[in-house]
Each structure stands twice: as structure tokens, then as C-alpha cells.
Residue frames as a rotation matrix with the C-alpha (Angstrom) as fourth column:
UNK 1
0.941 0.339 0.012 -194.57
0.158 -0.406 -0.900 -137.35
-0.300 0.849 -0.436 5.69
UNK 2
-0.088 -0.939 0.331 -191.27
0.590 0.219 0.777 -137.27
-0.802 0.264 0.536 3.06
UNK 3
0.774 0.302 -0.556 -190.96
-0.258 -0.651 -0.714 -134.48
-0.577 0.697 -0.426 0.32
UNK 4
0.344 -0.407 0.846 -189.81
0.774 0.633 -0.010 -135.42
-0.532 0.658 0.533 -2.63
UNK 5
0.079 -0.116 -0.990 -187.32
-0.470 -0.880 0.066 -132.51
-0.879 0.460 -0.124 -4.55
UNK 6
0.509 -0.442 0.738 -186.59
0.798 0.563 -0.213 -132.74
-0.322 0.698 0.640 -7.79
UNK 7
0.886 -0.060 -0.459 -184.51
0.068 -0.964 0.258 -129.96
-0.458 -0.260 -0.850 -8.48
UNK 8
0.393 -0.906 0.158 -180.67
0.775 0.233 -0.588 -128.75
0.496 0.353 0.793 -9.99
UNK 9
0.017 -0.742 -0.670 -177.85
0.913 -0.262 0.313 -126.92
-0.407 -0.617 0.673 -8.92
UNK 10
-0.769 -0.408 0.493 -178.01
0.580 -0.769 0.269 -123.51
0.269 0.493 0.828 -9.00
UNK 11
-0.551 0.811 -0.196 -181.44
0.584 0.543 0.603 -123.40
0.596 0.218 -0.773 -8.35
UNK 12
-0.661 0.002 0.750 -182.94
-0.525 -0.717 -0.460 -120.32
0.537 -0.698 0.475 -6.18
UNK 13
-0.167 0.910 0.380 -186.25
-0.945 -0.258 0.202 -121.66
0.281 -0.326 0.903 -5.74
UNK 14
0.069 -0.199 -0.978 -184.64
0.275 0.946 -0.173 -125.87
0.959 -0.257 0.120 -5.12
UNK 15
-0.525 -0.793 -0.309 -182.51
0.354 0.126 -0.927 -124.07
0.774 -0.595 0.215 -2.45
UNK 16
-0.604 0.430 0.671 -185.55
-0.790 -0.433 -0.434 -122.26
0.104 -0.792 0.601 -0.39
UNK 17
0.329 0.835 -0.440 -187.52
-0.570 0.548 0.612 -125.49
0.752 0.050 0.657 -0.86
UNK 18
0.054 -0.427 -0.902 -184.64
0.647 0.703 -0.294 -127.84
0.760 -0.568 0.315 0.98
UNK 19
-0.876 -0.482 0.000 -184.28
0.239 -0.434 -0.868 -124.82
0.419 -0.761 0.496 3.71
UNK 20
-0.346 0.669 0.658 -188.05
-0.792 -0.584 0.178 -124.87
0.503 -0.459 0.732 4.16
UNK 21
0.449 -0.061 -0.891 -188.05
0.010 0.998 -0.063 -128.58
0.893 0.019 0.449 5.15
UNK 22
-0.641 -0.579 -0.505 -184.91
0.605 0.025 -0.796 -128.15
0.473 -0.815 0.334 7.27
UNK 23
-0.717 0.228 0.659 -187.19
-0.480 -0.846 -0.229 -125.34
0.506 -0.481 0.716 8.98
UNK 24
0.019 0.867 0.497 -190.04
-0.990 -0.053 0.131 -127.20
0.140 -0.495 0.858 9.59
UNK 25
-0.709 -0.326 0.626 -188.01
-0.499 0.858 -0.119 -130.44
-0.498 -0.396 -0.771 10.56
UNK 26
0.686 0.683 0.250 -189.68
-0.337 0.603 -0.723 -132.47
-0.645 0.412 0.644 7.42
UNK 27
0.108 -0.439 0.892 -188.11
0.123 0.896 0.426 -135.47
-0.986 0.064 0.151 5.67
UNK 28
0.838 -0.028 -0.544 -187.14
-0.538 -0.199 -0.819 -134.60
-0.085 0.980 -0.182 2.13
UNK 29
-0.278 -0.858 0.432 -184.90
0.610 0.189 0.769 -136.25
-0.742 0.477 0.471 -0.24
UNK 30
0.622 0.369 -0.691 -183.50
-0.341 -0.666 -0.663 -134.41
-0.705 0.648 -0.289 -3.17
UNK 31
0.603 0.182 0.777 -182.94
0.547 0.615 -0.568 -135.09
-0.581 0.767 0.271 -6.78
UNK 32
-0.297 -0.349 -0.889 -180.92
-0.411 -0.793 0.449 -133.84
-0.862 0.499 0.093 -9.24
UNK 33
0.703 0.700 0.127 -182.25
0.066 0.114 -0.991 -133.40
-0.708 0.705 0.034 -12.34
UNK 34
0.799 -0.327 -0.505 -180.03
-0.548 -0.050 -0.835 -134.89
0.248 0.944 -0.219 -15.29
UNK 35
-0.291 -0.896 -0.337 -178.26
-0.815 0.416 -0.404 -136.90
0.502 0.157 -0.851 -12.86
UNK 36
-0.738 0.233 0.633 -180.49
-0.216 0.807 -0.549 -138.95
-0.639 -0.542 -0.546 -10.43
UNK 37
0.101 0.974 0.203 -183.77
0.555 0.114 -0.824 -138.52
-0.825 0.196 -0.529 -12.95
UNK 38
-0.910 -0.368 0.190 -183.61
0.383 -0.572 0.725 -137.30
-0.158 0.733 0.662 -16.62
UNK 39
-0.718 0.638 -0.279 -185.87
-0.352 -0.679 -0.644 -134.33
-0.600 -0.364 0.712 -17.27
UNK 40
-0.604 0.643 -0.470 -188.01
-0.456 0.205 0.866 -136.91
0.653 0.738 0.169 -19.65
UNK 41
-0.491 0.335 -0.804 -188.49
0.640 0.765 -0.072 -139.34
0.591 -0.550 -0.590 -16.62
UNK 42
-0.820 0.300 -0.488 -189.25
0.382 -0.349 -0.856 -136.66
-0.427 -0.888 0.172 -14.63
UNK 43
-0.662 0.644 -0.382 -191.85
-0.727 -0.428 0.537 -135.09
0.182 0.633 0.752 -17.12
UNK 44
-0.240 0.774 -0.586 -193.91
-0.033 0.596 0.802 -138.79
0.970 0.211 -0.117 -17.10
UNK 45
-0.816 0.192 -0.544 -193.44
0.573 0.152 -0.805 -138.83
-0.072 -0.969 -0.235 -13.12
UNK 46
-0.872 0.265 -0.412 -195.09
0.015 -0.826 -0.563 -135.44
-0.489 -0.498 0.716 -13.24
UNK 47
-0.347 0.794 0.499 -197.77
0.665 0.584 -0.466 -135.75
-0.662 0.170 -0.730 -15.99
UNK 48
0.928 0.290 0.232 -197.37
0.371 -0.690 -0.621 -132.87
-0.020 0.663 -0.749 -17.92
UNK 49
0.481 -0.759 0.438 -194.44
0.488 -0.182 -0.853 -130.70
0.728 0.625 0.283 -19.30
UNK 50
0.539 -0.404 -0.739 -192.00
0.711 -0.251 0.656 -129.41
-0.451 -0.880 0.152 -16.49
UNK 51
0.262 -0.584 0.768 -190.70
0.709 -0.423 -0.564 -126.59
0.654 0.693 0.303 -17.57
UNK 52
0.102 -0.376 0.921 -189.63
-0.634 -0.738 -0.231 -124.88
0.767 -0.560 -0.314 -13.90
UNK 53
-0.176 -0.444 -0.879 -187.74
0.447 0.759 -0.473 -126.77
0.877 -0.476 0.065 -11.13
UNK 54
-0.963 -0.215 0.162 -188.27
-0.207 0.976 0.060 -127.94
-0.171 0.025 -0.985 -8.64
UNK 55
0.180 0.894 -0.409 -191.02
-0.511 0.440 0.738 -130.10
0.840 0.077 0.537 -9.01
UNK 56
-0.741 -0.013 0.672 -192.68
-0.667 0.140 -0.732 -131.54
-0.084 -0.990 -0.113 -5.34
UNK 57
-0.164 0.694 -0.701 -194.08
-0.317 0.636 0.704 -134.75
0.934 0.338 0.116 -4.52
UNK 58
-0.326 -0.413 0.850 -195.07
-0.900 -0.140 -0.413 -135.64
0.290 -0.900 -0.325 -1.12
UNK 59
-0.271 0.057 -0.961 -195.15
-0.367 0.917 0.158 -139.07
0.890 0.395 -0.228 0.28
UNK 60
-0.262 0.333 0.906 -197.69
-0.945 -0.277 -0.172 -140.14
0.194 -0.901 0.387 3.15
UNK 61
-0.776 0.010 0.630 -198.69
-0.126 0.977 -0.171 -143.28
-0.618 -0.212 -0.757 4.27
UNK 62
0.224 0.805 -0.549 -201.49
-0.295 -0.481 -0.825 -142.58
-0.929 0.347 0.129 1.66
UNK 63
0.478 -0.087 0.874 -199.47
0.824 0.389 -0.411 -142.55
-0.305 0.917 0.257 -0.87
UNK 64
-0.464 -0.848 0.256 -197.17
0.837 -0.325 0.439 -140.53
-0.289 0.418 0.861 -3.20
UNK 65
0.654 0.755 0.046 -199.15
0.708 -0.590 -0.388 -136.85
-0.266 0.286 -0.920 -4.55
UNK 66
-0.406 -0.536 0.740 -197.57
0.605 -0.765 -0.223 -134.21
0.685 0.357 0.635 -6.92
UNK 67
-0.028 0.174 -0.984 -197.60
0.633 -0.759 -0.152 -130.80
-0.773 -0.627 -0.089 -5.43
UNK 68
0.943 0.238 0.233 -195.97
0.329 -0.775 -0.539 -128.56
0.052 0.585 -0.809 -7.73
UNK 69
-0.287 -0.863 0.416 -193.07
0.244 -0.486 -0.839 -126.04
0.926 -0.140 0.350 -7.22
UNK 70
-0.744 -0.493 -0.451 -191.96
0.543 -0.053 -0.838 -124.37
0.390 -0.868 0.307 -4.06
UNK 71
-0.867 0.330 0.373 -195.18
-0.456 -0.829 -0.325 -122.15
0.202 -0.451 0.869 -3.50
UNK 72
-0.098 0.755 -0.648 -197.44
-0.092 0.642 0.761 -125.01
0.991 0.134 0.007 -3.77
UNK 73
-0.642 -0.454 -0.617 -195.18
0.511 0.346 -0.787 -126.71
0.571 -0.821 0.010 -1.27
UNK 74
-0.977 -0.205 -0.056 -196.12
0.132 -0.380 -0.915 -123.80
0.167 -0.902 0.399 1.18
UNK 75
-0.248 0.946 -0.209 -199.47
-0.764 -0.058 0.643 -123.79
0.596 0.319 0.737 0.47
UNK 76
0.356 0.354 -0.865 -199.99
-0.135 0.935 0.328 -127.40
0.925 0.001 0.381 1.02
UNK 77
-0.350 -0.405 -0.845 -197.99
0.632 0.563 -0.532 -127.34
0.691 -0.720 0.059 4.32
UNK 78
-0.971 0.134 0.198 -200.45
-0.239 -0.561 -0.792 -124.59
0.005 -0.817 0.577 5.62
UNK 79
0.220 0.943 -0.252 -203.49
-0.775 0.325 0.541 -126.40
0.592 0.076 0.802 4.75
UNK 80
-0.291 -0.398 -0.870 -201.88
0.076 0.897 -0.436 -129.12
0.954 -0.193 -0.230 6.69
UNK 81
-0.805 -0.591 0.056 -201.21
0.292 -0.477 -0.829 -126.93
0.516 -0.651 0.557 9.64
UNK 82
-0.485 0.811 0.327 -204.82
-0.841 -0.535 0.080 -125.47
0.240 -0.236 0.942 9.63
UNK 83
0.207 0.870 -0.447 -206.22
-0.711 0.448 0.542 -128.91
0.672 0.205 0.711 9.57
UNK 84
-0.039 -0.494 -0.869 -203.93
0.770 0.540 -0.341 -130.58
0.637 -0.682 0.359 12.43
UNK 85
-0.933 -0.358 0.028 -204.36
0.124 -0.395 -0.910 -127.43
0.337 -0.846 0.413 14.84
């Protein structure tokens, strides 16, 4: 599994997303928004208006799946947890 940030500098809720990754030793790349991905591209990625960063996509051998923002994230990586233990 590979999380996908999109995210900018400054960013409280980018920076607890990339330090919950590093925590739980998961693959992430991050984005910056306005320099790797403009916030239009990122708007069609996502499917609806983005109006709070970051925005999470994880990528499984499945396939690619929006999350959300950083509480999704945790969400989604204890439904993971509950269903792999």
C-alpha cells in the first residue's frame, strides 16, 4: 500500500499526515499543491471541490481510492488494522 499526499507548505494537518506514515512505516509520496499538481488538476483528480489540504489517495494493488483529509486517513488505516488482526 502507497499514500498519496497532496498537500502545501505550511500545512498543520499535510505535516501530521507525512509523520503518520513515517509512524506506521507506510509508503507515501507527497505533492505540492501549485507546484507538482495545480489546485484545478487536483480538484478533477478528486471529484469535487477541494477546498482543505491535504487531500489522500491510497494506492493498492486494487487500485488507486480517494480517502479524504488526514482524519479519514486514520480512519481508513484502523479499519485496515481491525480487518488484518
Amino acid at each position: 500500500m502507497e499514500v498519496i499526499i497532496y498537500g502545501k507548505a505550511g500545512c498543520i494537518e499535510c505535516d501530521k499526515t507525512r509523520m503518520l506514515c513515517q509512524i506506521q512505516s507506510l509508503a507515501f509520496q507527497y505533492l505540492l499543491v501549485g507546484s507538482d499538481i495545480t489546485a484545478e488538476a487536483l480538484q478533477e483528480l478528486v471529484g469535487q471541490p477541494v477546498r482543505s489540504l491535504p487531500q489522500i489517495f491510497v494506492r493498492t494493488e486494487e487500485g488507486e481510492a480517494y480517502v479524504g483529509g488526514y482524519n479519514e486517513l486514520r480512519t481508513h488505516l484502523r479499519q485496515l488494522s481491525l480487518t488484518t488482526a
